[in-house]
C-alpha positions as CSV (number, residue, x, y, z in Angstrom):
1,X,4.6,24.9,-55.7
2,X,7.3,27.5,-56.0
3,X,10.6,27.0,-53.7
4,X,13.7,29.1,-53.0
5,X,17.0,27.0,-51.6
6,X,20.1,29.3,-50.7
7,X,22.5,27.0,-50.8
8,X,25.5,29.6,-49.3
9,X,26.1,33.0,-49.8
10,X,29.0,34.8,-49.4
11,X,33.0,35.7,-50.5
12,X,33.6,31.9,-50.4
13,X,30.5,31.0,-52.8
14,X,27.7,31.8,-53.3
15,X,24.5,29.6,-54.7
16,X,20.7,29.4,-54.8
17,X,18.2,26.9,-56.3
18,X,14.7,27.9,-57.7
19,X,12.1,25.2,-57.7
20,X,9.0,24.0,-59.3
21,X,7.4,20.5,-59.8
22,X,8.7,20.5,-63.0
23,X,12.1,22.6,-63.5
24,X,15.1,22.9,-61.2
25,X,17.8,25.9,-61.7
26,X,20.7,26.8,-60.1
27,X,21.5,30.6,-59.6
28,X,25.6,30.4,-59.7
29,X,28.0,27.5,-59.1
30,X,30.1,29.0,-56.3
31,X,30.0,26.1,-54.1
32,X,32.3,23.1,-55.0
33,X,30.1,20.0,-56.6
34,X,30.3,17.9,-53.5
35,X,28.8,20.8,-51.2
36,X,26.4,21.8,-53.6
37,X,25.2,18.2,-53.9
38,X,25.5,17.9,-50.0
39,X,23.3,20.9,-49.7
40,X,20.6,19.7,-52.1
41,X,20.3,17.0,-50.1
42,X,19.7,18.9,-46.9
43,X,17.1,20.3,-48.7
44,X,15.5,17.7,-50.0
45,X,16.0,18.1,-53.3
46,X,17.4,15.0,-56.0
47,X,20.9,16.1,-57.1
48,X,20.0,15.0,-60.8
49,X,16.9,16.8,-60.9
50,X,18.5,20.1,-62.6
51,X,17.2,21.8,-65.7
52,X,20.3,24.5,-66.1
53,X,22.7,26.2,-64.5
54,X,22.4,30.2,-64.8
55,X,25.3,32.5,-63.9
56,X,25.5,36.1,-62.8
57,X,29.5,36.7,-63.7
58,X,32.6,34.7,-63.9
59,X,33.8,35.4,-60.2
60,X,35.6,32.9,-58.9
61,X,32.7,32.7,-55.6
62,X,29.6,32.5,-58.3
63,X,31.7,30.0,-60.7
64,X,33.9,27.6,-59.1
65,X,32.2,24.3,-58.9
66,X,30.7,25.5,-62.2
67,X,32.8,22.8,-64.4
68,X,32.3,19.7,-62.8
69,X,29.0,20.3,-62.3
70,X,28.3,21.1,-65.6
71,X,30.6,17.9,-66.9
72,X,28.7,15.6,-63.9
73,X,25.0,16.3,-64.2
74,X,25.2,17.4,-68.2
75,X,22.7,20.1,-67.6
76,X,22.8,23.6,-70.2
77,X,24.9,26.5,-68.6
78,X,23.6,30.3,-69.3
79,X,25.6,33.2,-69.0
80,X,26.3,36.7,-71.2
81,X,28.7,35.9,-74.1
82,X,31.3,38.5,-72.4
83,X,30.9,36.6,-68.8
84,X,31.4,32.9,-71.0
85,X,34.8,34.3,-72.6
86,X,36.3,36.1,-69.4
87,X,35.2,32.5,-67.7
88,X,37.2,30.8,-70.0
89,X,40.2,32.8,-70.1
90,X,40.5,32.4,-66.7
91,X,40.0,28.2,-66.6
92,X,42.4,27.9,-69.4
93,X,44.9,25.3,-68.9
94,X,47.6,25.3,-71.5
95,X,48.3,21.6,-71.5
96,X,44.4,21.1,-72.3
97,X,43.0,21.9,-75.6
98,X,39.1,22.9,-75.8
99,X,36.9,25.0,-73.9
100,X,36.2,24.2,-70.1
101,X,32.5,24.0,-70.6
102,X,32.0,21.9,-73.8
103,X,28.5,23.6,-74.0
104,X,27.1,26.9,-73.0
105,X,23.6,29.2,-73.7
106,X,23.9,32.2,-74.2
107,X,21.4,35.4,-73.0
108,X,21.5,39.4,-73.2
109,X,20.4,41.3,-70.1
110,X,17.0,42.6,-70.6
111,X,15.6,40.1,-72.5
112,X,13.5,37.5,-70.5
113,X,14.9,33.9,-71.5
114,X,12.3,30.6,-70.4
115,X,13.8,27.5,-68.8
116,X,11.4,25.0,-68.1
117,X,8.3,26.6,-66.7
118,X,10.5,29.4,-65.2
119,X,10.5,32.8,-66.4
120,X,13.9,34.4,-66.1
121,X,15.0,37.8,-66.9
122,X,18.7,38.9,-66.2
123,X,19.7,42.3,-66.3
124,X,22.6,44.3,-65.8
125,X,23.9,45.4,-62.1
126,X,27.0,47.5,-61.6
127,X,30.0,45.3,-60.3
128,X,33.7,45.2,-61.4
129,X,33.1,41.7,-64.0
130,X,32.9,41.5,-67.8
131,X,28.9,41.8,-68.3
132,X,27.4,41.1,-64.5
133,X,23.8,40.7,-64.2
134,X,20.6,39.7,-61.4
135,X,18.4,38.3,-62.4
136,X,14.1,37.8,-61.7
137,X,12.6,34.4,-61.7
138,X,8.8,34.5,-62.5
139,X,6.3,31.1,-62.1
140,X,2.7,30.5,-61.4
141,X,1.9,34.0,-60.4
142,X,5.3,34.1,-58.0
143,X,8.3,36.7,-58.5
144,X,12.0,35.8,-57.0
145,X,14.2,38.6,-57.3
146,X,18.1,37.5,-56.7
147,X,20.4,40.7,-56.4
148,X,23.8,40.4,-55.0
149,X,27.4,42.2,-56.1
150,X,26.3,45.7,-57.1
151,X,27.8,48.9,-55.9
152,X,25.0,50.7,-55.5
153,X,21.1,50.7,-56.9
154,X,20.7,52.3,-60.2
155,X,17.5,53.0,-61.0
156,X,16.9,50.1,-63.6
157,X,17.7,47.3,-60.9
158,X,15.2,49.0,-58.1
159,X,12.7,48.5,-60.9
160,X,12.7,45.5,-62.2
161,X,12.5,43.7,-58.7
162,X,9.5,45.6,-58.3
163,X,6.6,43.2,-57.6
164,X,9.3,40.2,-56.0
165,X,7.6,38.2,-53.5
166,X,10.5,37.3,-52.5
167,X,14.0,39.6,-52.6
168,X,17.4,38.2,-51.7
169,X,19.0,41.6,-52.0
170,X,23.2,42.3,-50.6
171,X,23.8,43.6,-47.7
172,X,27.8,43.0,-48.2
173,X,29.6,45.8,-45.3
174,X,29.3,47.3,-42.6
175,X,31.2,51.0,-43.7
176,X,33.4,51.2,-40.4
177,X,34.3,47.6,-40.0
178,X,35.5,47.9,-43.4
179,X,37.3,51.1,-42.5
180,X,38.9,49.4,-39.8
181,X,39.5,45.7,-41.1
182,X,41.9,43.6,-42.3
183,X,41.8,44.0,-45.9
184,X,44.4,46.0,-48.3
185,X,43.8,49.8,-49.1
186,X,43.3,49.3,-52.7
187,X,40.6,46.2,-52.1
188,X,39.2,48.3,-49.5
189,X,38.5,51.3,-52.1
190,X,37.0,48.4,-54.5
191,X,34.6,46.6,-52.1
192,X,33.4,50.6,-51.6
193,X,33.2,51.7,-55.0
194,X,30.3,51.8,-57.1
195,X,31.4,48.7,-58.9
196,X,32.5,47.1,-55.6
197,X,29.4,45.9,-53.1
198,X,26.4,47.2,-51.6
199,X,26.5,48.2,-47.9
200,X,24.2,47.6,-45.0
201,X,23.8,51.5,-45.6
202,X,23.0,52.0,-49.0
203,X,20.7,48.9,-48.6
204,X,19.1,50.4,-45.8
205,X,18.5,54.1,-47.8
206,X,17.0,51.9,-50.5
207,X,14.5,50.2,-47.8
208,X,13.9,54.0,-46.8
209,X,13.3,55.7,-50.1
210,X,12.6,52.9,-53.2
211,X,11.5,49.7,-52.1
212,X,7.8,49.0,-53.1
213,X,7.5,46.9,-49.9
214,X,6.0,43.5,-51.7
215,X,7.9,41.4,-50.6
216,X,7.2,38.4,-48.3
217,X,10.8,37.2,-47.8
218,X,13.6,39.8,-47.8
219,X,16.7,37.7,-47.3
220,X,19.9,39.7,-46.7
221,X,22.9,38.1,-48.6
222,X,26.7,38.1,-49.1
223,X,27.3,39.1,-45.9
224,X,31.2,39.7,-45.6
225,X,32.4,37.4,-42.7
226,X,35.5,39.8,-42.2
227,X,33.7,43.5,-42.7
228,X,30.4,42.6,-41.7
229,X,28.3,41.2,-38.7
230,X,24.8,39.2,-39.5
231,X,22.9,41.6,-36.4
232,X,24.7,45.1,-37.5
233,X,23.4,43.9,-40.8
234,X,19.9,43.4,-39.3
235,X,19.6,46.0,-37.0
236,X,20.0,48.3,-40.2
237,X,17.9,46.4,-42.4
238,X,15.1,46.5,-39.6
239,X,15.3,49.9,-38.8
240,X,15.0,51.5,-42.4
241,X,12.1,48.8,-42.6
242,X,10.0,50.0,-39.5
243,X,10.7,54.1,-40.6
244,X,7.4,52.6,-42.8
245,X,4.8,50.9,-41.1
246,X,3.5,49.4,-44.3
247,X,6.8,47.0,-44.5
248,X,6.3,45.3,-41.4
249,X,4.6,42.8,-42.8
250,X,8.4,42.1,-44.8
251,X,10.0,38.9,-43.0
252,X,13.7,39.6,-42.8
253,X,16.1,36.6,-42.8
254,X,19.9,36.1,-43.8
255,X,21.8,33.8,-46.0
256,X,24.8,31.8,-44.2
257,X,28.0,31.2,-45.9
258,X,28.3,27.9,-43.6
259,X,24.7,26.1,-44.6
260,X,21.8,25.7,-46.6
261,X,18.4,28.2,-45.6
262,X,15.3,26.8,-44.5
263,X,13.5,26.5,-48.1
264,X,10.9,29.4,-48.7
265,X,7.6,27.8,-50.4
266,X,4.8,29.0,-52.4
């Protein structure tokens, strides 16, 4: 059996956990230890159970519980070399001698790395980090596709989640809110730019003109709790969807920042 866990999603941390009998991995370590183990439990799953923690860029929302639980449940880490030294420039403490993580693996987008029984292939995204990747997860016959922070969709991402079964894809802003909100001018022009996030709109033109329709789970993620609201993010999702009656059979759900998903099973 095959199961998908989001943990949380969004600007205050973001992680999911893919599951087989045999191999446990955690996509990103933006949750502190103590929620992420809180979380596991919700979903039933042992908090020593891990295989390896693999992470898309050094963001503080995909990396911050990243240490401790690295140090607590001595499971392998796996990031780009360029993500690894930008994480560690930013944990360095100058009273403390040594790296943060005392171990890390290291992979190149495009080429597929195993982890247990789990296929993984990361490749490269567009977002403002030092080498920022998605990444696929392939087992028994099932493909997980996990695609958050890009600012748009080049052609080589809409590829290779070609096939996913199930796609947990950004939906990030809602263009006016953003327009209107709270944030700074000059964050603003970054969350829009084509290394910032991916809108409900752009999302929604990619439902409407590239998406091969395969999957059984789209679940919309990073939702912005200040710039975005889960139904306007729906409601656009849903209507690019129906513009082609052969995506109906797509079941669209959303990540919560707040608490764990319902786990999808194969």
């Amino acid at each position: 059996m095959v199961s998908v866990s989001i943990l949380g999603s969004g600007s205050r941390g973001n992680c999911t956990l893919i599951s087989t009998s045999r191999t446990r991995i955690l996509v990103d370590a933006g949750l502190s230890a103590r929620e992420t183990f809180r979380r596991m439990q919700m979903v039933g799953e042992s908090i020593h159970s891990l295989s390896g923690i693999v992470v898309s860029h050094e963001h503080s929302d995909h990396v911050s519980g990243l240490c401790t639980l690295a140090k607590k449940l001595r499971v392998p880490v796996y990031m780009t070399t360029a993500a690894h030294q930008a994480f560690e420039r930013s944990q360095r403490d100058p009273e403390k001698e040594g790296p943060a993580l005392a171990a890390c693996e290291y992979f190149r987008p495009g080429s597929a790395f195993q982890i247990g029984d789990i296929s993984v292939m990361p490749f490269t995204i567009p977002h403002d980090a030092a080498d920022p990747v998605a990444f696929t997860f392939r087992v028994e016959g099932i493909k997980v596709g996990v695609v958050t922070d890009l600012g748009y969709m080049p052609a080589n991402v809409a590829q290779q989640i070609r096939g996913c079964d199930v796609l947990m894809i950004e939906s990030n802003h809602d263009l006016e809110m953003l327009r209107i909100g709270p944030y700074p001018w000059s964050v603003k022009q970054r969350v829009m730019s084509r290394l910032g996030h991916l809108s409900n709109d752009a999302l929604a033109d990619f439902f409407r003109n590239e998406y091969d329709g395969a999957a059984a789970f789209v679940v919309l993620a990073h939702l912005s709790e200040h710039n975005n609201h889960p139904e306007i993010a729906r409601t656009a999702a849903e209507h690019a969807l129906s513009e082609r009656r052969s995506l109906l059979h797509n079941r669209l759900m959303l990540a919560s920042q707040l608490q764990p998903m319902e786990p999808l099973r194969f």
